[in-house]
Each structure stands twice: as structure tokens, then as C-alpha cells.
RODORO-513475 format. One record per residue (C-alpha): residue number from 1; residue in three letters; x, z, y; chain. Coordinates in nm, 2 decimals, padded with zeros to 4 digits. Layout:
N
 num residu     px     pz     py chaine
 NUM    ALA      X      Z      Y      A
...
***
This chain:
240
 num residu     px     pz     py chaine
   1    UNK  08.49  11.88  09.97      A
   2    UNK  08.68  11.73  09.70      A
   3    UNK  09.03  11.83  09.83      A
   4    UNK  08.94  12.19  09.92      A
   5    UNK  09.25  12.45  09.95      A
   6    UNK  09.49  12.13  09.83      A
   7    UNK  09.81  12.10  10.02      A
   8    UNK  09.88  11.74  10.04      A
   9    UNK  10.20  11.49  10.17      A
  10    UNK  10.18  11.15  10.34      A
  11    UNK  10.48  10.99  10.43      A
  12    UNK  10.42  10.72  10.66      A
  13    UNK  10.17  10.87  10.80      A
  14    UNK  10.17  10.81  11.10      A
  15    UNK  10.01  10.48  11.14      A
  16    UNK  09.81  10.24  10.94      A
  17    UNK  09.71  10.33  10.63      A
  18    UNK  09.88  10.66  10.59      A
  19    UNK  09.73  10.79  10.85      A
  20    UNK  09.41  10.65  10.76      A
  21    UNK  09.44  10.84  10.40      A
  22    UNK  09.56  11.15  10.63      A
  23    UNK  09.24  11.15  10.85      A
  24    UNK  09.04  11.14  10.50      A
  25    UNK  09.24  11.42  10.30      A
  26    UNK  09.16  11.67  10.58      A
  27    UNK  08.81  11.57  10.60      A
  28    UNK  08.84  11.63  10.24      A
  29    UNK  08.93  12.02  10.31      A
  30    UNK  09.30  11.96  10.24      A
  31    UNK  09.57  12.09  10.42      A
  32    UNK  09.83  11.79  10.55      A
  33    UNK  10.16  11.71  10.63      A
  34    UNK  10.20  11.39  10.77      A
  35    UNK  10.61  11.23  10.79      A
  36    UNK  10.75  10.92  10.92      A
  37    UNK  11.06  10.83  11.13      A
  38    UNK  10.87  10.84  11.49      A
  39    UNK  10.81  11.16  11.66      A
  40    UNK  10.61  11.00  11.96      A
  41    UNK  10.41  10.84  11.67      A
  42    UNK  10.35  11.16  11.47      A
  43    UNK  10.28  11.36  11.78      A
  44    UNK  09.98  11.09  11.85      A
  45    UNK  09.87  11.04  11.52      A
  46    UNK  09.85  11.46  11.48      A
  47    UNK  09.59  11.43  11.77      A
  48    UNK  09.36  11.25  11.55      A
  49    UNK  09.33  11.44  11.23      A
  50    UNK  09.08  11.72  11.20      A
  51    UNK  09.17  12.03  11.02      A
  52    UNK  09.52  12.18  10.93      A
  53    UNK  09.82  11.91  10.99      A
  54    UNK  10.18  11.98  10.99      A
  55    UNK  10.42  11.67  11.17      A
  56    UNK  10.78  11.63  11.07      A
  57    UNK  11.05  11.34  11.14      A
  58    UNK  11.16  11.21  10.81      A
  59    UNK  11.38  10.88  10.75      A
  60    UNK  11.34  10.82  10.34      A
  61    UNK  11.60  10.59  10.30      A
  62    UNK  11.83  10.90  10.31      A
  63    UNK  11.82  11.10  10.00      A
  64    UNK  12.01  11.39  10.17      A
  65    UNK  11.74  11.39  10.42      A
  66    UNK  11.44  11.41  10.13      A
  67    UNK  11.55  11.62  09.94      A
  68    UNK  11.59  11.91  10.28      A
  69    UNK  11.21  11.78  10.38      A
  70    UNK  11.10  11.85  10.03      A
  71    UNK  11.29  12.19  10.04      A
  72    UNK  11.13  12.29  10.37      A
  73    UNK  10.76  12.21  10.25      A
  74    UNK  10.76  12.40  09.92      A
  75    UNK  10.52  12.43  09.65      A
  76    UNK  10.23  12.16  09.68      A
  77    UNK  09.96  11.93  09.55      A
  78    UNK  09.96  11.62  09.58      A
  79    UNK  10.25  11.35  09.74      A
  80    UNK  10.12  11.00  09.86      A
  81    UNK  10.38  10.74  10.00      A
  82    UNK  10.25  10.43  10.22      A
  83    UNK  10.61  10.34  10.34      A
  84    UNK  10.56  09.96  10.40      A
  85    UNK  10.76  09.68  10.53      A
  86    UNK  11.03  09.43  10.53      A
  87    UNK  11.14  09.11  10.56      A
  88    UNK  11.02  08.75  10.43      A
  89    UNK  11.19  08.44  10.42      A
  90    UNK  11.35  08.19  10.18      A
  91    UNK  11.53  08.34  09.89      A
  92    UNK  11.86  08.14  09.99      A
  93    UNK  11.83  08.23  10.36      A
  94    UNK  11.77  08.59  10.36      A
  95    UNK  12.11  08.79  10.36      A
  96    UNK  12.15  09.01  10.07      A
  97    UNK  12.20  09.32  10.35      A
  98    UNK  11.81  09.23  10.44      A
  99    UNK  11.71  09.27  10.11      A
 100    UNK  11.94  09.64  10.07      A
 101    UNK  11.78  09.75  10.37      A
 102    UNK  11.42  09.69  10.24      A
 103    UNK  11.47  09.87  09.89      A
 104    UNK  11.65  10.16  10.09      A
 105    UNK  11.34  10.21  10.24      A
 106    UNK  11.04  10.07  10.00      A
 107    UNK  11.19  10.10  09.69      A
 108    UNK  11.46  10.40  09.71      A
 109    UNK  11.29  10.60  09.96      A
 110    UNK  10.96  10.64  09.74      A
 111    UNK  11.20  10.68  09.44      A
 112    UNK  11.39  10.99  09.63      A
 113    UNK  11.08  11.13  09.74      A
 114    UNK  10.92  11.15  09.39      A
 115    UNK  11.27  11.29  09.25      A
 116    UNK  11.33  11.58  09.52      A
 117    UNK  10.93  11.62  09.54      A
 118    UNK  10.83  11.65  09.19      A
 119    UNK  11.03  12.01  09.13      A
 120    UNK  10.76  12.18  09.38      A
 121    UNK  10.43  11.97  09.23      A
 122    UNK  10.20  12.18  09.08      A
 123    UNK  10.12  12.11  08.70      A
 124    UNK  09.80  11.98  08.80      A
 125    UNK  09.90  11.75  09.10      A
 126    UNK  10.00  11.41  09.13      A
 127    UNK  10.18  11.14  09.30      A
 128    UNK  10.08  10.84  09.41      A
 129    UNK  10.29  10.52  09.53      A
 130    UNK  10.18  10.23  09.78      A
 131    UNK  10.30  09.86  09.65      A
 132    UNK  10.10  09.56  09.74      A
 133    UNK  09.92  09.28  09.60      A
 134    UNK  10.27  09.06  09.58      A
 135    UNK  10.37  09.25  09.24      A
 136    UNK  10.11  09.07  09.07      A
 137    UNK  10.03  08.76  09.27      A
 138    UNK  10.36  08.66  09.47      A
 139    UNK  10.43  08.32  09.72      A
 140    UNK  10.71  08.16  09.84      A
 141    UNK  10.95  08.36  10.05      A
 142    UNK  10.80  08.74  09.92      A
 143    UNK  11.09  08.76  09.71      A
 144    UNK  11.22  09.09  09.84      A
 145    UNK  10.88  09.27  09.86      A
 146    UNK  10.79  09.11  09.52      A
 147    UNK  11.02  09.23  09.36      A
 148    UNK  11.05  09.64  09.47      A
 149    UNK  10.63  09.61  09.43      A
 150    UNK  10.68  09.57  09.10      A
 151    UNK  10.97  09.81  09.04      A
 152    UNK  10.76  10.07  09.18      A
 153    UNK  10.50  10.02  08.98      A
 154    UNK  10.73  10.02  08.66      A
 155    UNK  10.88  10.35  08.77      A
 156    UNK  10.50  10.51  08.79      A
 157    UNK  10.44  10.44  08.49      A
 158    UNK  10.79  10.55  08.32      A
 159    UNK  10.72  10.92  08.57      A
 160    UNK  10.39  10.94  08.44      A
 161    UNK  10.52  10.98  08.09      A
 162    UNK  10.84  11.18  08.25      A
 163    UNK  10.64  11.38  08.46      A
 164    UNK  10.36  11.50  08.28      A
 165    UNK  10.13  11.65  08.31      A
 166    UNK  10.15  11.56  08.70      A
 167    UNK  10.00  11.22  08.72      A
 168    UNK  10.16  10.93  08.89      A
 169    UNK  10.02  10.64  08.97      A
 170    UNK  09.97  10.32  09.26      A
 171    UNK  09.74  10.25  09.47      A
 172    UNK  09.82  09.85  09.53      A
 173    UNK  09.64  09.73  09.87      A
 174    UNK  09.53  09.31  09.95      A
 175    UNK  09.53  09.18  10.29      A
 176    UNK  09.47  09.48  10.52      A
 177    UNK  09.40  09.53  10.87      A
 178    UNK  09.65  09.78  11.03      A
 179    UNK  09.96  09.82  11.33      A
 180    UNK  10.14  09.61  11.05      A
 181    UNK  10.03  09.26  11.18      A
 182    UNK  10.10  09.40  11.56      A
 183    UNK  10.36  09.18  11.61      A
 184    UNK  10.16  08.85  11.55      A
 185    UNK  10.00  08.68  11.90      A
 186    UNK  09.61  08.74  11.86      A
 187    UNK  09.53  08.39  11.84      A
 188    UNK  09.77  08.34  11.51      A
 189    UNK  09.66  08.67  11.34      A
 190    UNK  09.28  08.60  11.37      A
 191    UNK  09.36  08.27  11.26      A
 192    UNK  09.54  08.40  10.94      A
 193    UNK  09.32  08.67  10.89      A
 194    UNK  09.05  08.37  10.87      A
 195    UNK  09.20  08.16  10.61      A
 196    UNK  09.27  08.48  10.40      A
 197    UNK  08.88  08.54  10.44      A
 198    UNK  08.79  08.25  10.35      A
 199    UNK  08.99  08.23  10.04      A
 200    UNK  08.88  08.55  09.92      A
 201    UNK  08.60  08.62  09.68      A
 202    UNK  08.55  08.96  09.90      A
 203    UNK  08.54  08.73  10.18      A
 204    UNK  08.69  08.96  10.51      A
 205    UNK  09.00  09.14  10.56      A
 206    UNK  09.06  09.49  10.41      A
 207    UNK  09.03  09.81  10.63      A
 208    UNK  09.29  10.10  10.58      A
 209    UNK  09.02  10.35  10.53      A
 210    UNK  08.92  10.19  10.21      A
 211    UNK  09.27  10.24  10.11      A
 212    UNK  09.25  10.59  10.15      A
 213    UNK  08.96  10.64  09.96      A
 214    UNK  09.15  10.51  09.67      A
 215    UNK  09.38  10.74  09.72      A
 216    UNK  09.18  11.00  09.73      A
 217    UNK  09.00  10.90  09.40      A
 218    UNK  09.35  10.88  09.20      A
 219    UNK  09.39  11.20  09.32      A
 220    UNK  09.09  11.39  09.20      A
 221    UNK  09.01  11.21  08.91      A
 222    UNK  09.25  11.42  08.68      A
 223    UNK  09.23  11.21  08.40      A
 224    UNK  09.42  10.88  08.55      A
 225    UNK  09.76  10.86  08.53      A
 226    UNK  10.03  10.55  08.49      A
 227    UNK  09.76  10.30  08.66      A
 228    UNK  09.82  10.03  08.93      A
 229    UNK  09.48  10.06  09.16      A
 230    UNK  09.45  09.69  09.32      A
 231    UNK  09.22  09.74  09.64      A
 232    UNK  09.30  09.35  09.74      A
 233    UNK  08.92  09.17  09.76      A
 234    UNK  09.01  08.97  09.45      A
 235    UNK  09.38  08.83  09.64      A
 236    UNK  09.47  08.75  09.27      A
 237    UNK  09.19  08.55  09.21      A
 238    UNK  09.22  08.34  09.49      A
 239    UNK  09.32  08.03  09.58      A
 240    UNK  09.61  08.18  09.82      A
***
């Protein structure tokens, strides 16, 4: 088991693809504490994770908050963040509170957690940011979520020189099939989720456990660090 006696973090992961990359790292022999706002959520998501799993409430976007989660947990291996989301909409429509909201969360809240986490890293650990496909291929009305994808990945690579020898890098995930598209009527997400398909040179939806595998391999491959890991079925070659 490649994550054997490894103590590892996912925040948001409760659902979708953190708890996806959750269910793997155990499997993997590590030890896991999962984090998101939701209690019910963690509670149920705990249920499905085999091995040694620790639940706490956590809201990011509140540095105070962070940095007491991060003192609770101690010394550890290795920090992923999935925290996902926000808005999309014409740049001139969106209200400028929509957009603080999003990068309090997405942008700020993976910034605190690498800042108030890193002190309790081991030397030989690593961190590992979610983005999206957006940073490098965006459309019209992903202004907000284009913009803090790309951030991110700026700041991993400016921690990975900061940081080292801890490695920091992104794991930067397509058109994926999770809770996220919950929202959408059936009939309109299988619909989308065609045309994407059919566009694609990988032609089908990602699922969130091949995300976590690409977590898993940043992780344990100890000599990549500063490196954006698209997992996207080609999205940036495609006609979308």
C-alpha cells in the first residue's frame, strides 16, 4: 500500500471528489481526516471509508477557523484541498460580492489552509490543490472561477519553491461526474453531459475516482513538485 502509516487531510471531503480521493487514501493504508462545512454530510460520508477516518466541521473561508483545525490535527503528511464551487454568469452582471464570496472560499480558503497547515508538514510531505480545467481553457461567463484557477495554480508553484522540500502541486480536473451537477433536472444534465462527450477526444464524462488517483500519484511520486496535473479527457483540445 503506497500510503502506508501516512496521515493524510482532505478538505472537502465529504462529497464528490474529496471523498472519492478519501475512500482511495485509506485503501492506500493511510490514516484520514476528512473536513468540510456539513456535519450530516461528514457523518455519512465517514460510513463509507474503510480504515482509520477522523470527521471535523471546518468552514475555510475563515482563517481564524484554519489555523485552530490545523492546530488540533498536528504533525502530518500530506494536505489535499477539493473545495469547489461558485458562481457563473456575465462578467457585467455578476455582483462583485459574488465574486468575494467565491475567492473566500476557493481561492483564500486553500491559501489559509496551506499557510496554517504547512508549519506541521513533514519535510517529506506535500500539498496538493484542486483548480479546474477553466485556468487554462476558459468560456464566456467563467470569469470568477477562471480567474482563482489560475491564481491557485500560480501560488503552487511560488510554495513549491517557498516550501521546499515539501512539494506542492495541482491536480486540475475536466468535466467530472459528482453531487456538483445535483442541481441540474436529469434531462438537461445528461443532455450536457452528451455534448461535452461528444466534443471530447476522451469521449465520456470524467469519474471522481480517477481524480483521486491523481492525487494519489502527486503524492507518492516524491520527485514532482510545482506541476498543474490536467485530468480533463483532452477539454483543452476540444472544440468546447
Amino acid at each position: 500500500m503506497k500510503l502506508q502509516g501516512k496521515k493524510v487531510i482532505v478538505l472537502g471531503g465529504s462529497s464528490g471528489m474529496g471523498l472519492a480521493t478519501a475512500q482511495t487514501v485509506a485503501k492506500e493504508g493511510a490514516s484520514v481526516v476528512i473536513a468540510s462545512r456539513s456535519k450530516e454530510k461528514l457523518e455519512e460520508a465517514k460510513k463509507t471509508i474503510q480504515g482509520s477516518v477522523e470527521a471535523l466541521e471546518l468552514d475555510v473561508a475563515h482563517e481564524h477557523k484554519v489555523k485552530a483545525f490545523f492546530d488540533q490535527i498536528g504533525p502530518f503528511d500530506h494536505l489535499i484541498s477539493t473545495v469547489a464551487g461558485g458562481p457563473t454568469g456575465n462578467f457585467l452582471e455578476l455582483e462583485p460580492a459574488d465574486a468575494k464570496r467565491t475567492f473566500d472560499v476557493k481561492y483564500w480558503g486553500q491559501y489559509f489552509s496551506a499557510r496554517y497547515g504547512a508549519p506541521y508538514l513533514n519535510q517529506d510531505g506535500s500539498i496538493t490543490f484542486c483548480t479546474g480545467v477553466l485556468s487554462r481553457k476558459p468560456s464566456i461567463g467563467t470569469s470568477i472561477l477562471s480567474t482563482i484557477n489560475g491564481g491557485l495554480e500560480a501560488l503552487a508553484r511560488a510554495l513549491a519553491l517557498e516550501l521546499a522540500p515539501i512539494r506542492v502541486n495541482v491536480v486540475s480536473p475536466g468535466i467530472i461526474d459528482t453531487p456538483l451537477y445535483g442541481s441540474m433536472p436529469n434531462d438537461r444534465k445528461e443532455e450536457y453531459f452528451r455534448s461535452v462527450s461528444e466534443a471530447l477526444p476522451v469521449p465520456r464524462i470524467g469519474h471522481a475516482n480517477e481524480i483521486a488517483d491523481a492525487f494519489v500519484f502527486l503524492m507518492t511520486n516524491p520527485y514532482i513538485t510545482g506541476t498543474v496535473l490536467a485530468v480533463d479527457g483532452g477539454y483543452p483540445l476540444s472544440s468546447l
